[in-house]
TIMIDREN-112019 format. One record per residue: x, y, z of N, C-alpha, C in turn; residue number from 1; residue in three letters. Coordinates in pm, 1 decimal. Layout:
<rs>
      n.xx      n.yy      n.zz     ca.xx     ca.yy     ca.zz      c.xx      c.yy      c.zz    n  res
         X         Y         Z         X         Y         Z         X         Y         Z  NUM  ALA
...
</rs>
This chain:
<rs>
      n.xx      n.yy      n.zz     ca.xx     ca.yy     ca.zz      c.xx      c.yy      c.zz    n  res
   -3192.2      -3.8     -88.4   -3053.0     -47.4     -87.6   -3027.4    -132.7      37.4    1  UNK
   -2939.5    -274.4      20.6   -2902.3    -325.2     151.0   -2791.7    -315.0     184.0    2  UNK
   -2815.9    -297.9     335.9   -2659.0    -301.3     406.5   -2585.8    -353.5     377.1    3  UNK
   -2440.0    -353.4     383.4   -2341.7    -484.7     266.0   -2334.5    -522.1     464.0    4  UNK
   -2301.5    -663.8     430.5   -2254.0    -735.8     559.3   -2130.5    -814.7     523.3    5  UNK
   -2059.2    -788.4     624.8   -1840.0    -820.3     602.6   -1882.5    -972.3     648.4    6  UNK
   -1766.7   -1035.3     576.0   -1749.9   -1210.3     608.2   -1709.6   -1185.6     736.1    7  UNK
   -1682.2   -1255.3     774.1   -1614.6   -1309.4     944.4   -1453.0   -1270.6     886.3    8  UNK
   -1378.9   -1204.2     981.2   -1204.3   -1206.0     927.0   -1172.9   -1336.8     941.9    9  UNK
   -1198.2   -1441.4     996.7   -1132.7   -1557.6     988.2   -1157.1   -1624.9     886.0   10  UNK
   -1290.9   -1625.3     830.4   -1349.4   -1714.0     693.4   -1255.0   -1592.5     584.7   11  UNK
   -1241.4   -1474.9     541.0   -1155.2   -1404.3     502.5   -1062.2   -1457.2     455.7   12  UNK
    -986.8   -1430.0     578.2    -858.0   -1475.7     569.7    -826.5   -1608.0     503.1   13  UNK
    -919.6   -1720.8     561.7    -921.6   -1884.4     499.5    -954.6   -1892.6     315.8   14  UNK
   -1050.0   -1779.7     315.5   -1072.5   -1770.5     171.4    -969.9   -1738.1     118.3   15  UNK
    -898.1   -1633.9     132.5    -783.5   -1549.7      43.0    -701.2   -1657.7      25.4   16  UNK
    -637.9   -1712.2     157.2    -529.6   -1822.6     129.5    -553.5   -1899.5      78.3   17  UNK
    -660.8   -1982.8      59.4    -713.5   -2084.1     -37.3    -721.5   -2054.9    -165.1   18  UNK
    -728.6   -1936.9    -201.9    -742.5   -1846.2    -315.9    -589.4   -1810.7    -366.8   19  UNK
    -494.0   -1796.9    -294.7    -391.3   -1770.1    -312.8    -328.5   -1904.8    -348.7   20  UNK
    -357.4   -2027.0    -278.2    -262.6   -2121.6    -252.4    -322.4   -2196.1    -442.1   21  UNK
    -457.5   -2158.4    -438.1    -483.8   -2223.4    -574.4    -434.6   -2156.2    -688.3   22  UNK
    -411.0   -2060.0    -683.7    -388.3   -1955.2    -823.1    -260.2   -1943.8    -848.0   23  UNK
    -156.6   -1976.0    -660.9      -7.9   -1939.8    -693.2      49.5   -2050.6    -680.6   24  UNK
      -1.6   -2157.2    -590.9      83.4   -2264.1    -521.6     158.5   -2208.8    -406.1   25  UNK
     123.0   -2351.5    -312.8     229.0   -2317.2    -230.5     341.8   -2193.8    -199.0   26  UNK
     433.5   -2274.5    -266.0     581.7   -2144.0    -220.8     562.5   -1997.2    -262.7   27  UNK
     436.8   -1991.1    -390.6     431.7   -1859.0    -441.4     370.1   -1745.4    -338.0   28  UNK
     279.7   -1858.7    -265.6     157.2   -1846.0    -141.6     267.7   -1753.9      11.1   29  UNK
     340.1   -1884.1     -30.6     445.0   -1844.0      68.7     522.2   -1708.5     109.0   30  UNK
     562.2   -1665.7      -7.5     639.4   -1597.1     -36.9     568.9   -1476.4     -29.1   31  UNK
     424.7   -1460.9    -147.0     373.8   -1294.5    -116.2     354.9   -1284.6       8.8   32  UNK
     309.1   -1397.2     121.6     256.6   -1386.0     253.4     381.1   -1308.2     315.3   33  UNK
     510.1   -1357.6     293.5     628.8   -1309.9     382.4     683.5   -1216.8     331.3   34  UNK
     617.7   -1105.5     202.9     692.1    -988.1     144.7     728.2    -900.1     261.2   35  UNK
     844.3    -823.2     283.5     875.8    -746.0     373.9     780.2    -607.1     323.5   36  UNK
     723.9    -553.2     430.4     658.9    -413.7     406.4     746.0    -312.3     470.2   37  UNK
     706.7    -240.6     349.2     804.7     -95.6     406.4     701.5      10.4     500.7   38  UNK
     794.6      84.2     584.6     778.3     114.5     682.7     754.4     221.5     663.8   39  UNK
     604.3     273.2     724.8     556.9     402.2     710.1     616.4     505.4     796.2   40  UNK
     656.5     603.7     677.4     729.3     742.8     744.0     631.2     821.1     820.2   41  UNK
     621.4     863.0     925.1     515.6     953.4     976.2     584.0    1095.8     875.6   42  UNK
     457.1    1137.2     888.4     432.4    1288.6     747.5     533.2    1407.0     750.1   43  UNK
     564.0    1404.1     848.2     586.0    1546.9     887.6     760.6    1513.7     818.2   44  UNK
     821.3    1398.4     875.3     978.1    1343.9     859.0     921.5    1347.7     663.7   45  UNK
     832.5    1292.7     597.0     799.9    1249.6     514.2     806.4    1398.4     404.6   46  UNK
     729.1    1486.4     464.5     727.4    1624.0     381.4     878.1    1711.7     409.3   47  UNK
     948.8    1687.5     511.8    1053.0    1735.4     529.3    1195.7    1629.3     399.7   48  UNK
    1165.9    1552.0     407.2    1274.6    1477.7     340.1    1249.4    1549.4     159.7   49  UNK
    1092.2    1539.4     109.5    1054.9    1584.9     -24.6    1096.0    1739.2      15.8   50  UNK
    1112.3    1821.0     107.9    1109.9    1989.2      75.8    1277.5    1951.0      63.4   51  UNK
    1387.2    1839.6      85.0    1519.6    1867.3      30.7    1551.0    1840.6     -40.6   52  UNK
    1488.0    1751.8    -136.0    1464.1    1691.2    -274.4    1407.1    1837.9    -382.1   53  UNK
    1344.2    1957.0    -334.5    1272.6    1986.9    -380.9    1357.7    2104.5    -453.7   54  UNK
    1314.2    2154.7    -592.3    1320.0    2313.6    -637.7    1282.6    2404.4    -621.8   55  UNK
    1289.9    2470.9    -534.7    1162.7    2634.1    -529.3    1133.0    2659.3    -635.4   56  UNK
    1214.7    2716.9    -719.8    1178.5    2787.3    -829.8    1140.3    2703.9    -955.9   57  UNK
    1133.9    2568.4    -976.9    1087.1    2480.6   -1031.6     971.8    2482.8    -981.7   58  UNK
     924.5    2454.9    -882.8     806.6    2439.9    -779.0     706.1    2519.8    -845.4   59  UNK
     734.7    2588.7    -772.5     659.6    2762.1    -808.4     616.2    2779.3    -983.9   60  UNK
     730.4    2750.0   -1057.6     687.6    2729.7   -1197.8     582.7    2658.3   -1245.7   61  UNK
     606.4    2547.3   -1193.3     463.6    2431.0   -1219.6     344.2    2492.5   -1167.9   62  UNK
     374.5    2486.4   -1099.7     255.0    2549.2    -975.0     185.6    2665.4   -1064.5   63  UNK
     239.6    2784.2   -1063.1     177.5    2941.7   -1059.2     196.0    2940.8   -1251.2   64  UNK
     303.3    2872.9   -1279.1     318.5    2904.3   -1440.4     466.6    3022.9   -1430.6   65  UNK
     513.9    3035.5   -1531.9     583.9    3092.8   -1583.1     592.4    3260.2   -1589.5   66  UNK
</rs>
């Protein structure tokens, strides 16, 4: 088996956009490049927000059964 060997991130990067700019055009290019990303919740805020969303006794049902 051979080692896989990574492109250079700059040839990467030049590829994708070239790849992008041909498949979407321009402004389309544009646009996925500038999608706003949403902002990762650290876990703990993340499991606390789902336990107030949550049912115990729904929970537990799925979970263990009936």
């Amino acid at each position: 088996m051979k080692p896989e060997k990574y492109m250079d991130e700059d040839l990467l990067i030049k590829k994708s956009i070239d790849i992008l700019m041909d498949k979407l055009g321009p402004t389309e290019t544009f646009r996925f490049l500038t999608l706003p990303r949403e902002k990762r919740i650290e876990s703990v805020k993340r499991h606390r927000e789902w336990q107030k969303t949550l049912n115990k006794d729904e929970f537990f049902d799925e979970i263990f059964g009936k």
